[in-house]
C-alpha positions as CSV (number, residue, x, y, z in Angstrom):
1,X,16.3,-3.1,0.9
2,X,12.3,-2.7,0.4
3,X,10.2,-5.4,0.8
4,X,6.5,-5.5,1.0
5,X,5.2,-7.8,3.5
6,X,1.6,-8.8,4.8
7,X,0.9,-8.3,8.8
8,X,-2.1,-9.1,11.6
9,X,-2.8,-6.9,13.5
10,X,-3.5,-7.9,17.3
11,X,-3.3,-7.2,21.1
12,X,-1.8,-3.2,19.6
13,X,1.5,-4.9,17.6
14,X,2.0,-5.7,14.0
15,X,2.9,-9.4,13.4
16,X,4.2,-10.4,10.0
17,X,2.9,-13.2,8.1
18,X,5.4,-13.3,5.9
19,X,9.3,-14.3,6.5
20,X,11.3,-11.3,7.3
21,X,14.8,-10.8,7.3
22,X,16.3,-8.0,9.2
23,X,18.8,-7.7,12.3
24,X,16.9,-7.5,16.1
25,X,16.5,-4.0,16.6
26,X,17.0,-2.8,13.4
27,X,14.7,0.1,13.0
28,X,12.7,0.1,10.0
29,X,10.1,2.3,8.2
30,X,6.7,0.9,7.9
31,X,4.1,2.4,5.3
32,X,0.1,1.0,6.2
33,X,-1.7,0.4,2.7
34,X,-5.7,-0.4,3.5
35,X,-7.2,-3.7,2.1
36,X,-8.8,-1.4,-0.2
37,X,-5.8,-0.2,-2.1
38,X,-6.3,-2.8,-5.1
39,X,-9.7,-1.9,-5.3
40,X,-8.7,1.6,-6.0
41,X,-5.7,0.1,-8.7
42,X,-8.6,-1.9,-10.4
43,X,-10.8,1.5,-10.6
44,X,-7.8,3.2,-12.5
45,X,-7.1,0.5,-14.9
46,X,-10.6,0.7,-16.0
47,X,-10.7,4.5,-16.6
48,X,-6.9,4.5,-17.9
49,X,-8.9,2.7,-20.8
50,X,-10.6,5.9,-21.4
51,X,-8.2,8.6,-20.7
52,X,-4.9,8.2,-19.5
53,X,-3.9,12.0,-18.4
54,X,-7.2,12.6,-16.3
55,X,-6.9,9.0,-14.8
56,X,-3.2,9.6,-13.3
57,X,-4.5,12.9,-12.2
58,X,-7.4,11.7,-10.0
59,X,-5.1,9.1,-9.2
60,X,-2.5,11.3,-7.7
61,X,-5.1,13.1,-5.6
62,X,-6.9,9.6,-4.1
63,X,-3.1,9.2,-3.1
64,X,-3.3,12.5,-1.5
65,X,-6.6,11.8,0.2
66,X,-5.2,8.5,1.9
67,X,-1.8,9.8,3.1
């Protein structure tokens, strides 16, 4: 199960803000998206408006860049 769920950051340890729903221990994989990252979704729907195939390729690299 994938779920996306918001977290503070303080004293070094992720706390959720969000209900979560998982065993104790469980290990889980977490993926750390900045603020930013709807910025950068608004910036592509703009230019998809102009040109689809050179937006999704400049997108896929400012993926690159950030992982």
């Amino acid at each position: 199960m994938s779920k996306v769920v918001r977290v503070r950051y303080e004293k070094g340890v992720l706390k959720p803000l969000d209900r979560i729903e998982f065993r104790e221990g469980e290990e889980l994989r977490v993926v750390i998206l900045p603020r930013e990252f709807p910025e950068l979704l608004r910036e592509v729907e703009v230019e998809a408006k102009e040109d689809i195939d050179k937006v999704l390729r400049e997108a896929r690299e400012r993926w690159r860049q950030w992982y």
